[in-house]
N, C-alpha and C positions, 0 to 999 in steps of 0.2 A: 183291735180296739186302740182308739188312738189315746196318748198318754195324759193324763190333768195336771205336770208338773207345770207348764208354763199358763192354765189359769188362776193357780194360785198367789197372791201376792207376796213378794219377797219382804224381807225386812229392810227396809232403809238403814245406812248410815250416816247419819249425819256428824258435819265435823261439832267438836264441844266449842262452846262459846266461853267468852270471860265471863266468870261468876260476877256476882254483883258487887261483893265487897272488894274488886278489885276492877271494877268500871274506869275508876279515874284513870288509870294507864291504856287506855284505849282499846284496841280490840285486840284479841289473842294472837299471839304469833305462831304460825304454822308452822312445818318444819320448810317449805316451798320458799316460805318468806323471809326464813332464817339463812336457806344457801343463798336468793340471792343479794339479804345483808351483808352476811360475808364473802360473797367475792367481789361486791360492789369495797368491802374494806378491805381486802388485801391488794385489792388494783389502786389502791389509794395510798400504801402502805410501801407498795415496788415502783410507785413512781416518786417520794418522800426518797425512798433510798437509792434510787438513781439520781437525783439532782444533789443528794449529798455525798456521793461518789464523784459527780459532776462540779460542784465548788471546791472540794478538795481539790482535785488535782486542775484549777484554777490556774491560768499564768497571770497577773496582773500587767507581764510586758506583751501580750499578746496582743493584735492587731489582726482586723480582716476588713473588707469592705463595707457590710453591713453596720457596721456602728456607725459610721457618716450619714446612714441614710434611715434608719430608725429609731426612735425617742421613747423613753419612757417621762412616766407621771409622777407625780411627787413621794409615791407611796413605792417608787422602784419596777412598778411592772410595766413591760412591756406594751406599747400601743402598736398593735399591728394596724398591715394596709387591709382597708375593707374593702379595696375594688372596686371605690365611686369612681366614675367615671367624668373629668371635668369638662364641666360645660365653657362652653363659646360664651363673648361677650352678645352676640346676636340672639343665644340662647337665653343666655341670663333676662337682658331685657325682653323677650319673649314673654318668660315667665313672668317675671313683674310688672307687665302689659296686661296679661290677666287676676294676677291676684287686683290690680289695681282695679279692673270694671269689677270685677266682683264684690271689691268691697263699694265702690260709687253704686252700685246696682243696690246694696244693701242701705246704704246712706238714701237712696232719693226714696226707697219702701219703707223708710222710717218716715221721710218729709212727708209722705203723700199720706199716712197714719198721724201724722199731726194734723193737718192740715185738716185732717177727718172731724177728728176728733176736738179741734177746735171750733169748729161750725156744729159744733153739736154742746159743745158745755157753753152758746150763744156768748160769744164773749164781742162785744161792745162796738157795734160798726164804725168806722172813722169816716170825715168828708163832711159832706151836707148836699141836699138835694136838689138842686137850682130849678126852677121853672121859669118861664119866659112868654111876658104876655105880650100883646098886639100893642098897648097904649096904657094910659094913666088908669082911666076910666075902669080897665080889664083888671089893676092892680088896685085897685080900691075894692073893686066887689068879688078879688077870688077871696075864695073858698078853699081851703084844702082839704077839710073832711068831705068835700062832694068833688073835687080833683082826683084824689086818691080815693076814693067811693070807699071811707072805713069813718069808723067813730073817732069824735073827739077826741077821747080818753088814750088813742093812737096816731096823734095827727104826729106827736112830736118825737115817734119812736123810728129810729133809722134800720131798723131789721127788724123783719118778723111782722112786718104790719098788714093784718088781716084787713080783707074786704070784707063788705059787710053779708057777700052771700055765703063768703065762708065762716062767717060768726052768725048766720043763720043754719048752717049746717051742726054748729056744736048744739046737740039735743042737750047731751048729758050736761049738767051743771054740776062740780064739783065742790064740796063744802071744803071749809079750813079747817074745821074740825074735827073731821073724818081723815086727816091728813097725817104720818106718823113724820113729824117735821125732824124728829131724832134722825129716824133712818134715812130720810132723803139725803141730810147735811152728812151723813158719815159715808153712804154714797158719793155726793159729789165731791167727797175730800177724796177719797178711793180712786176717783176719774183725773183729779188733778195732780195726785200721787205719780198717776200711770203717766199721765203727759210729760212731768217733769222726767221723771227719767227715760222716757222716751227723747226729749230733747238734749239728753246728757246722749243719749247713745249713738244722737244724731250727731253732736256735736264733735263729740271720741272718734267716730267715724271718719267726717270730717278732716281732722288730724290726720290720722294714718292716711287716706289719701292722699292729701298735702305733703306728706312723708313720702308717700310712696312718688308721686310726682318728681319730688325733688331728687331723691335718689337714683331713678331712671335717669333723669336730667343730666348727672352729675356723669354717667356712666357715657355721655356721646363726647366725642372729640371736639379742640376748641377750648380755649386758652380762657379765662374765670380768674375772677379775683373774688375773693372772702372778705364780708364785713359781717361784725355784728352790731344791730341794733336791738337797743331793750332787752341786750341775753340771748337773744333768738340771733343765730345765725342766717347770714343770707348774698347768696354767690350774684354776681355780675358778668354776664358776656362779653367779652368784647366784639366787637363789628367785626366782621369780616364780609371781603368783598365775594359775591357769587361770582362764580364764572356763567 
């Protein structure tokens, strides 16, 4: 007969948790979490007493190679080498060949989101519309609401000027009254909000490329002179002959 010890269930132990009146100190420390407390502190305690075993017996007239070619920070410590590896000026310009279209690439996806965006908050066309008749005669009797086939009330509008089968197309007629004129106007401040600083990040843009141009510039061979005008610096080539 086969034994029933292992369908019985055992007792669990669970490890004890922090009581409550003492939550604020975090969670309980185990004794697993205690060794490796302490030997993470005595490995911190034998390297204190080796570096002061180490300045002790210090020579101040001592000399080797390595001081020539390593520096420390203001605070005394050491700056070691991290093993960059230094780039070529081919390289260099390289790199800043592409941060440069990246950023132009970000600069003209802002202009063309203006550019949107301004044909849509209709803002005020400029120019005027010339037309051109055969004779006097032709210029006495136009017409321009049957030229431009629209009403009147749009002869003298330079954008947006509906025909008139597309203002037979509008069924709906919309009251003013029915209209919540608050939330439109706090709308379109909302749109003109968004445009301005779209045209600051066009414009910041802008800059840094200009930057970055110039920088690249500065990095090819070929003799330059320096002026500033207005505060803004600005370099000069001189000629050289091509072979």
């Amino acid at each position: 007969m086969a034994k029933l010890v292992h369908n019985v269930q055992k007792k669990q132990h669970r490890e004890r948790s922090q009581t409550s009146d003492r939550a604020r100190f975090g969670l309980l420390e185990k004794k697993k979490d205690y060794k490796l407390r302490a030997a993470d502190y005595h490995k911190k305690q034998s390297a204190l007493k080796a570096l002061r075993a180490k300045a002790s017996n210090y020579n101040p007239d001592e000399y080797y190679h390595g001081m020539t070619r390593r520096k420390t920070d203001s605070r005394g410590i050491l700056q070691a080498d991290r093993g960059e590896e230094v780039l070529s000026v081919q390289q260099v310009q390289l790199l800043k060949t592409q941060d440069a279209n990246y950023v132009r690439t970000m600069r003209m996806n802002e202009a063309s989101k203006i550019e949107k965006q301004k044909n849509q908050l209709d803002f005020g066309a400029r120019g005027s519309h010339t037309v051109f008749v055969d004779s006097v005669e032709d210029q006495k009797n136009f017409k321009p609401e049957e030229y431009f086939d629209t009403d009147k009330s749009m002869v003298n509008r330079r954008e947006n000027r509906l025909r008139n089968s597309d203002l037979e197309k509008l069924e709906r007629v919309v009251n003013v009254e029915d209209v919540d004129v608050e939330r439109l106007h706090e709308k379109k401040v909302k749109s003109y909000k968004l445009l301005k600083s779209r045209m600051d990040r066009e414009r910041q843009l802008r800059k840094v490329e200009e930057r970055m141009d110039l920088t690249r510039e500065l990095m090819k061979k070929g003799s330059k002179k320096k002026t500033v005008v207005d505060g803004k610096p600005q370099f000069k080539w001189k000629n050289q002959r091509k072979k």
